[in-house]
C-alpha positions in Angstrom: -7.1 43.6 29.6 -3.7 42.4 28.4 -3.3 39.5 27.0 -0.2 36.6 26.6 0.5 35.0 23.6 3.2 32.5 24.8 4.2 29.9 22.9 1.9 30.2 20.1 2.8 28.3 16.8 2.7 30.5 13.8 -0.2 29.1 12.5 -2.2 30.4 15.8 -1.3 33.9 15.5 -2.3 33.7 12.0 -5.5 32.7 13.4 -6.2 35.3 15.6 -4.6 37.9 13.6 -7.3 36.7 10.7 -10.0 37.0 13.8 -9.2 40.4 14.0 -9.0 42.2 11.3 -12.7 41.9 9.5 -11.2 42.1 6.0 -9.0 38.8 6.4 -11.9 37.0 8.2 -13.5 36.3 5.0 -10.5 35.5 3.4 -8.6 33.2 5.4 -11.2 31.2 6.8 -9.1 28.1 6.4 -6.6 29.4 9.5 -9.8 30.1 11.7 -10.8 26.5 10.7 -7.0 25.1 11.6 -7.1 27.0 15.1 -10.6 25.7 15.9 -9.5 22.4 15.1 -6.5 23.4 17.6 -8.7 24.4 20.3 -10.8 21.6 20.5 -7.7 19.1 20.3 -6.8 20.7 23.7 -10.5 20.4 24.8 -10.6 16.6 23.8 -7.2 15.9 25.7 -8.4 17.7 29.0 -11.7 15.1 28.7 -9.7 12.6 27.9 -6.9 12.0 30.5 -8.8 14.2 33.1 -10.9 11.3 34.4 -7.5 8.7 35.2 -5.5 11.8 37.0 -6.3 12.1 41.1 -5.6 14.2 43.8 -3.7 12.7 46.4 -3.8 14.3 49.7 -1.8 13.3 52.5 -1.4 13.3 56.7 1.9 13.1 58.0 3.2 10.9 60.7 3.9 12.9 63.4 7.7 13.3 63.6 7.7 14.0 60.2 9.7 17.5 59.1 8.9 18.1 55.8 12.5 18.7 53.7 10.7 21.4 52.2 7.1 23.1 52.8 7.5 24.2 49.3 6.3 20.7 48.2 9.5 19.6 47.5 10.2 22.1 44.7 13.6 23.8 45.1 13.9 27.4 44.6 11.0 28.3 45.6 11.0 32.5 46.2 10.8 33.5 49.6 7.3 34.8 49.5 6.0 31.5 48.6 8.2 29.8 50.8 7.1 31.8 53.5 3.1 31.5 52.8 3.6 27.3 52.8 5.3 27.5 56.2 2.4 29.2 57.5 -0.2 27.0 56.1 1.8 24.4 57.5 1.7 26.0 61.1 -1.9 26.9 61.1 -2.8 23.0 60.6 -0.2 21.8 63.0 -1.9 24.5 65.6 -5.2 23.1 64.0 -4.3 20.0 64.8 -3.1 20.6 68.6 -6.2 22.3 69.5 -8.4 19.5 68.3 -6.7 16.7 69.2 -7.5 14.3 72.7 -5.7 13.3 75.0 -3.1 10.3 73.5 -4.8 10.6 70.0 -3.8 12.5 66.9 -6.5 13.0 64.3 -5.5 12.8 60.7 -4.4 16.3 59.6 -4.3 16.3 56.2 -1.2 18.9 55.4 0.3 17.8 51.9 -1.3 17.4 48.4 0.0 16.6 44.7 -1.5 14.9 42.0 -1.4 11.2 40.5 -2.4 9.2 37.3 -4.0 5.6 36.9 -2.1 3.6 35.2 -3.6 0.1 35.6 -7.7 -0.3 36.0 -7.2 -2.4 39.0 -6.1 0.4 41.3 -2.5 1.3 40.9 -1.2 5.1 40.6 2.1 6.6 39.8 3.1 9.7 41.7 6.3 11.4 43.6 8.2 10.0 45.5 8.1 13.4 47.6 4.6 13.9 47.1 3.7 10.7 49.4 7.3 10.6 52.1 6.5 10.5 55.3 2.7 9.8 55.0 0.6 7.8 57.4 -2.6 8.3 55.5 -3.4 8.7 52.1 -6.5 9.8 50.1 -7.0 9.6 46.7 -10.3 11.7 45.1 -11.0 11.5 41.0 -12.7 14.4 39.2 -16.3 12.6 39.6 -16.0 13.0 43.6 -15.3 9.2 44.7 -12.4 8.6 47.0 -10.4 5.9 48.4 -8.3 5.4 51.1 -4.3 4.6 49.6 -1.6 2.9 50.4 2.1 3.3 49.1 2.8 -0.1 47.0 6.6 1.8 46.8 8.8 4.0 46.3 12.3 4.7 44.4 14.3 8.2 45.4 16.2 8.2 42.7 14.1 8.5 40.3 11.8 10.2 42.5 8.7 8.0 41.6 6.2 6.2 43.8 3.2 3.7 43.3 0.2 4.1 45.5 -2.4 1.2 45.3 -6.5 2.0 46.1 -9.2 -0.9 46.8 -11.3 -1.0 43.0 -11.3 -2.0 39.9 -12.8 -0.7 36.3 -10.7 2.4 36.8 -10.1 4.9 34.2 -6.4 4.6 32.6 -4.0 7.0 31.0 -2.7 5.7 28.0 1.0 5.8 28.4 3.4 7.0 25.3 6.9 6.8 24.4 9.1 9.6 25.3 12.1 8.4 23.6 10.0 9.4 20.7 9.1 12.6 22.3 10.6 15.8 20.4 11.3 19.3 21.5 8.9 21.9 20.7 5.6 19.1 19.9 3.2 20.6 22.5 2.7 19.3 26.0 -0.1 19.4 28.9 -0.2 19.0 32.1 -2.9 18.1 34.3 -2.5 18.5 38.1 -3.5 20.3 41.4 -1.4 22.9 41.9 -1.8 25.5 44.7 -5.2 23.5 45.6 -6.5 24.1 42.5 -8.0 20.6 41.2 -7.8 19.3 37.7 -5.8 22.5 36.2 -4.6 22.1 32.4 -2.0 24.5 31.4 0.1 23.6 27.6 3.0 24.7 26.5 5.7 23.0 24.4 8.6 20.4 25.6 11.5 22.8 25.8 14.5 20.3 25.7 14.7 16.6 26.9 18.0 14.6 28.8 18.1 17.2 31.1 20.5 16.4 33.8 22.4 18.4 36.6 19.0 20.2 37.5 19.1 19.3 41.1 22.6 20.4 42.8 24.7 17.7 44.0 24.6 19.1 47.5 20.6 18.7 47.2 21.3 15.0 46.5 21.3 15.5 43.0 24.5 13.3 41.9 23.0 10.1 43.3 19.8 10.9 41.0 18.7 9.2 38.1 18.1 12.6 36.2 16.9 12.5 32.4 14.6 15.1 32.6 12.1 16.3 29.5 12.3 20.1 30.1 8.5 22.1 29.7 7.1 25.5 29.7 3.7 24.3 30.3 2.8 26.2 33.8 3.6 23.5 36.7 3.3 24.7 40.0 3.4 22.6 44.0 0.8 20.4 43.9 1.3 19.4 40.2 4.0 17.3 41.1 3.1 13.3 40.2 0.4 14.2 37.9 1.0 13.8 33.8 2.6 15.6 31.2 0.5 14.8 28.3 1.2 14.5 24.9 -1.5 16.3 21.5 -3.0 12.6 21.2 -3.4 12.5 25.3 -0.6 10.0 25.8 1.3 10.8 29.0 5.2 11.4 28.5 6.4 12.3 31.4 5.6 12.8 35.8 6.0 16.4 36.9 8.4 16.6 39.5 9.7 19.9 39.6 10.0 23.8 38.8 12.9 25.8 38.5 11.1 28.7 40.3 7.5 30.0 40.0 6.5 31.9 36.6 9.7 30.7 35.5 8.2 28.8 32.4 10.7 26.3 33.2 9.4 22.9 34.5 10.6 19.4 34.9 8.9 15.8 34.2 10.4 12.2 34.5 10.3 10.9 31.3 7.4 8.1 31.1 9.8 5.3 29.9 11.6 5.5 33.3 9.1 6.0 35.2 6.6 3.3 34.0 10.3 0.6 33.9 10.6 2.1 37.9 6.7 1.4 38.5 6.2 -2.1 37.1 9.4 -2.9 39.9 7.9 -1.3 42.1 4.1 -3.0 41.6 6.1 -6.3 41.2 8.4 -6.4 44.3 8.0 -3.0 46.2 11.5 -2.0 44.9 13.5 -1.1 41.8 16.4 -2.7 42.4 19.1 -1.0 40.2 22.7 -2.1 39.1 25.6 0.6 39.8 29.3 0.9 39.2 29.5 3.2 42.5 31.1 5.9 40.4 30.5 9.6 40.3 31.0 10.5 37.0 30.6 13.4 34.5 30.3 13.9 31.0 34.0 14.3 29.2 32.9 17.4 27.4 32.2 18.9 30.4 34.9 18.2 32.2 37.1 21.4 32.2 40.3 19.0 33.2 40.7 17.9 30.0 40.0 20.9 28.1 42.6 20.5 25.1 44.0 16.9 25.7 42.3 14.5 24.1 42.0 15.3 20.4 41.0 11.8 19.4 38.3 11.1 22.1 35.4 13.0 21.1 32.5 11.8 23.9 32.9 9.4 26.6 32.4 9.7 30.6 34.8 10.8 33.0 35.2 8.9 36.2 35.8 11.2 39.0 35.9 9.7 41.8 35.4 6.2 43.7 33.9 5.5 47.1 35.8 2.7 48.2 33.3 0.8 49.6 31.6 1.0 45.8 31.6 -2.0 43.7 34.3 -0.2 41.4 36.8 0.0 44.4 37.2 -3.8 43.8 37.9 -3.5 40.2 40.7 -1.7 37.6 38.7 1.1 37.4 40.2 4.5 38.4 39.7 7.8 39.1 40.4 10.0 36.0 39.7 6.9 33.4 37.4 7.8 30.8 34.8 5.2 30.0 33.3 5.6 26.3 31.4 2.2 25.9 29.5 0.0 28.7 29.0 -3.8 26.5 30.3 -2.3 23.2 27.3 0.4 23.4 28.7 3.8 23.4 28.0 6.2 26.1 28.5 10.3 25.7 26.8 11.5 29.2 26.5 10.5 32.5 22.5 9.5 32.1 23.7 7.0 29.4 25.8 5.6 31.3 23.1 4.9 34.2 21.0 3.5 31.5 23.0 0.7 30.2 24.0 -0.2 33.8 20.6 0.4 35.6 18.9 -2.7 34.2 21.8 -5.4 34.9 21.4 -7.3 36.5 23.0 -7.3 40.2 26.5 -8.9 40.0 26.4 -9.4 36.6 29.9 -8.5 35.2 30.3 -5.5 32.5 32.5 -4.8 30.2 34.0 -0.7 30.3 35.6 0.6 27.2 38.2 2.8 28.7 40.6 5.6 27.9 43.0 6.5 30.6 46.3 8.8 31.0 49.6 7.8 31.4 52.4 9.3 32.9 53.1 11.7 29.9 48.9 12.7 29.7 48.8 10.3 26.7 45.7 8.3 26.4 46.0 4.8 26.3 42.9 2.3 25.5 41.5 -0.7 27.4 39.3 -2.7 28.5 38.5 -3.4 32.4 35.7 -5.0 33.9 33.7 -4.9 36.7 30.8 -6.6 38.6 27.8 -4.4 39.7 26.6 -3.8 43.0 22.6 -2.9 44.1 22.5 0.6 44.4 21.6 1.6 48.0 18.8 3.5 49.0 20.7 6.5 50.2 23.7 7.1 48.8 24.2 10.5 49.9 27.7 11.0 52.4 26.5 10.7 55.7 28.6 12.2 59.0 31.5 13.0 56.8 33.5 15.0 59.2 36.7 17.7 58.2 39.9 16.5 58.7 41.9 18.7 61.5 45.3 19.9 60.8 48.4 17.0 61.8 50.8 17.2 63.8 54.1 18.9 62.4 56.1 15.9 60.6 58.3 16.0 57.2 56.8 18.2 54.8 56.7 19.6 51.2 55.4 22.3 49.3 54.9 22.6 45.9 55.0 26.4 45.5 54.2 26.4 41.6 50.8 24.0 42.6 50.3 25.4 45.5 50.1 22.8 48.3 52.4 21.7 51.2 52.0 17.8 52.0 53.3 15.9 55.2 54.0 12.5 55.3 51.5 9.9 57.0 52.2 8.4 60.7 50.3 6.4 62.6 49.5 9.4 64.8 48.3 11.4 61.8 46.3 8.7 61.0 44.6 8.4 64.0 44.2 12.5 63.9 42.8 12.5 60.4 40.2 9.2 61.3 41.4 6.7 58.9 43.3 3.6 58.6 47.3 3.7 58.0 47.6 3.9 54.0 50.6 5.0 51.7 50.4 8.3 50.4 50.7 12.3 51.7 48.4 14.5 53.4 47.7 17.7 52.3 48.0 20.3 55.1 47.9 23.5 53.8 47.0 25.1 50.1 47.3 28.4 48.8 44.9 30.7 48.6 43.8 31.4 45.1 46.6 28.9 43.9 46.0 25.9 41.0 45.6 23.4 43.7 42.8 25.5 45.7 41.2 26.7 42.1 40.8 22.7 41.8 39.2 21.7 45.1 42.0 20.0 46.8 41.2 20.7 50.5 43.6 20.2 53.7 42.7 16.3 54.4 42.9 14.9 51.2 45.4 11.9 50.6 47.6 12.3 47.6 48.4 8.9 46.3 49.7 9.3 42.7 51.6 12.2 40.8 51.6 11.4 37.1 50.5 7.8 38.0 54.1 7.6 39.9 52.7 6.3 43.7 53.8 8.5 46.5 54.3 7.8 50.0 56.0 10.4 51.3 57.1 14.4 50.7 60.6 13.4 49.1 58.5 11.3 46.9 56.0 13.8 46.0 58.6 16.3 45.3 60.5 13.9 43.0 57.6 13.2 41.1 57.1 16.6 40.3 60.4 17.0 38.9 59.7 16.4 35.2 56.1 17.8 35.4 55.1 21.1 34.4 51.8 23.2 35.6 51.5 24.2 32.2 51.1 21.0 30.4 49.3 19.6 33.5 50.0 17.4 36.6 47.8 14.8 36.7 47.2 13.7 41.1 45.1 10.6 42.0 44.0 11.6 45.7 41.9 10.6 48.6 39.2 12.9 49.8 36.9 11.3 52.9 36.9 8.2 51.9 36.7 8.7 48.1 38.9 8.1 45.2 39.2 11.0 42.9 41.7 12.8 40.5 42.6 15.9 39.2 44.1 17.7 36.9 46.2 20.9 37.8 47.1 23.0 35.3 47.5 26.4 34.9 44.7 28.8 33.1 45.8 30.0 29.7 42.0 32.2 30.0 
């Protein structure tokens, strides 16, 4: 039989190693005495917060398409992926079969897991875990079950409340997880693959995890600060808790990287418990937003080796301009470094100081932009917050076709040929009359392709010098060099962006 040891602290493999060997086990009783003690510490959590965690299952209405029959994970290998879709055919065949004429019986095709977190009957879950449902049942470890329904739900942060009818329910105590740290050990208590009230440890691997779903996955409009675990999570674990040694929870398991991977996801319990008491409140979280998409500074690659005297801040890369930043100073390429005098080094900071203003309250940005010369310059701008929408993901965005053949210019050391704007361009491309150039072609494998720009996209500025036509593109390029950077402000679909082309010294 072969056996694992992952993850095991030093002082259990002393433990077992003293088990072993016959000589040591009269020695060293003290580390079989220390590993005992461990062993029922994990025994006494599983009793503990075993009794407040449920197992939701769930019936779809019946134009619902689940996103993903993986339970929501991304990833997921192809073999798994391709067992769920069956499962989820057998049951809708299931359910054809058995159904009468004008009726359809409650087919009961999804599962995850849940914890009680008031007495009185509320439990926080997924988001994905209860989309789409038109019934819900909730069943604790001692058998009883109860008939739910969805108090609310908030798809950024990917948390939902369910409410059942009774009172006198167990509770999970719920910790801190600012005061989490990596490598304490952590539980988690679900129902994956079926498989009720499964307890797998492991350790918390890292915390502020962000960027772990892809922007194209809707991950840029998500409130990611993910705590990072190697405790086993599998579909069907998602909502259920990540416990803490003392049993407190400290984060909602939402996601795996891949099966086996040792490499799962959990909302951290501060956000989710601040997005649950809104939701149990008013049936919403209502968040504050800039309308910004925005990344960390040191990890933006545009300003790789420009700003020696701005250690941490967050780069603003592009503005929607129906976002409450459109109507403000703010613009694309600034570099915000404090939200209220509190500093901010990532983009999850950022959300956090904004998230709880409230709505059209005005804020106060810290901010470093660029002039002409790529020389940071420092001030302050404000702006009043919007209500963050419930989908803010780019719907029916369409590719621009190619304009007709008017004045052009190309920029052979960027890259990029540009053609001035008409009225009938205009009307070709889908947008309003507005000053500016419009790229038409880029070169393959050139600085301006390497950077995204796209046929379509609306240059407005060169070096913060506006441009409304080729002849004043090209003279704007005159004193600029590809080697020290040109810095464009551009219009892609609607959005406000910048970037910085400059050639690779890699």
């Amino acid at each position: 039989m072969k056996t694992r040891f992952h993850g095991l602290s030093a002082t259990c493999l002393a433990a077992i190693i003293a088990l072993s060997t016959p000589e040591l086990r009269a020695k060293d009783s003290s580390a079989m005495e220390v590993a005992r003690e461990l062993n029922k510490a994990f025994i006494e959590v599983a009793d503990k917060v075993s009794p407040a965690v449920v197992v939701i299952a769930v019936a779809h209405k019946e134009d619902y398409v689940s996103p993903d029959e993986g339970g929501g994970f991304p990833e997921l290998p192809p073999q798994f992926r391709r067992w769920f879709e069956e499962q989820f055919r057998e049951r809708r065949d299931l359910e054809k079969r058995e159904s009468r004429p004008n009726r359809r019986p409650d087919v009961f095709d999804g599962q995850g897991s849940g914890v009680v977190i008031r007495e009185d009957g509320y439990i926080m879950t997924n988001r994905h875990v209860v989309e789409g449902a038109s019934k819900i049942r909730v069943r604790f470890k001692d058998g009883k079950e109860y008939n739910g329904d969805i108090k609310g739900v908030d798809s950024y942060s990917d948390i939902a409340v369910i409410k059942i009818d009774a009172t006198g329910l167990p509770t999970a105590k719920l910790g801190d997880s600012a005061k989490t740290r990596v490598g304490e050990f952590a539980i988690a208590i679900g129902a994956p693959f079926n498989l009720d009230y499964s307890v797998t440890f492991g350790h918390v691997s890292a915390k502020g995890r962000t960027g772990v779903i892809p922007p194209s996955m809707g991950g840029a409009a998500m409130d990611q600060d993910f705590i990072q675990t190697d405790a086993s999570i599998n579909p069907g674990n998602s909502g259920g808790p990540l416990v803490n040694i003392d049993g407190e929870v400290i984060g909602i398991n939402t996601l795996i990287r891949s099966l086996n991977s040792g490499i799962g996801f959990a909302v951290p319990v501060n956000l989710a418990k601040q997005v649950a008491d809104k939701l149990i409140e008013s049936g919403k979280f209502a968040r504050s937003w800039l309308g910004i998409y925005i990344r960390a500074l040191n990890d933006h690659p545009n300003y790789k080796g420009l700003l020696n005297d701005v250690k941490a801040g967050v780069v603003v890369d592009a503005i929607p301009d129906d976002s409450p930043s459109a109507k403000s100073d703010l613009r694309p390429g600034d570099i915000i470094t404090m939200v209220d005098s509190k500093p901010v080094a990532t983009a999850q900071d950022l959300k956090y100081e904004v998230r709880s203003k409230d709505i059209g309250a005005n804020v106060s940005l810290d901010v470093v932009r660029l002039d002409s010369d790529l020389n940071p310059k420092r001030m302050k701008i404000k702006v009043k917050t919007g209500e963050a929408p419930d989908d803010t993901m780019p719907v029916g965005m369409r590719r621009r076709a190619a304009p007709p053949a008017v004045s052009e210019e190309t920029s052979k050391d960027l890259g990029v040929t540009v053609k001035s704007i008409t009225r009938e361009v205009a009307k070709e491309f889908g947008f309003e009359m507005t000053d500016g150039v419009v790229v038409t072609a880029v070169e393959r494998d050139g600085i301006a392709a390497t950077n995204g720009i796209r046929p379509g996209d609306i240059i407005t500025e060169v070096n913060r010098k506006p441009v409304s036509s080729p002849r004043e593109f090209r003279d704007a390029l005159k004193d600029s060099s590809s080697k020290k950077g040109v810095l464009l402000n551009l219009n892609s679909q609607g959005v406000s962006q910048f970037k910085i082309l400059k050639e690779s010294t890699e």
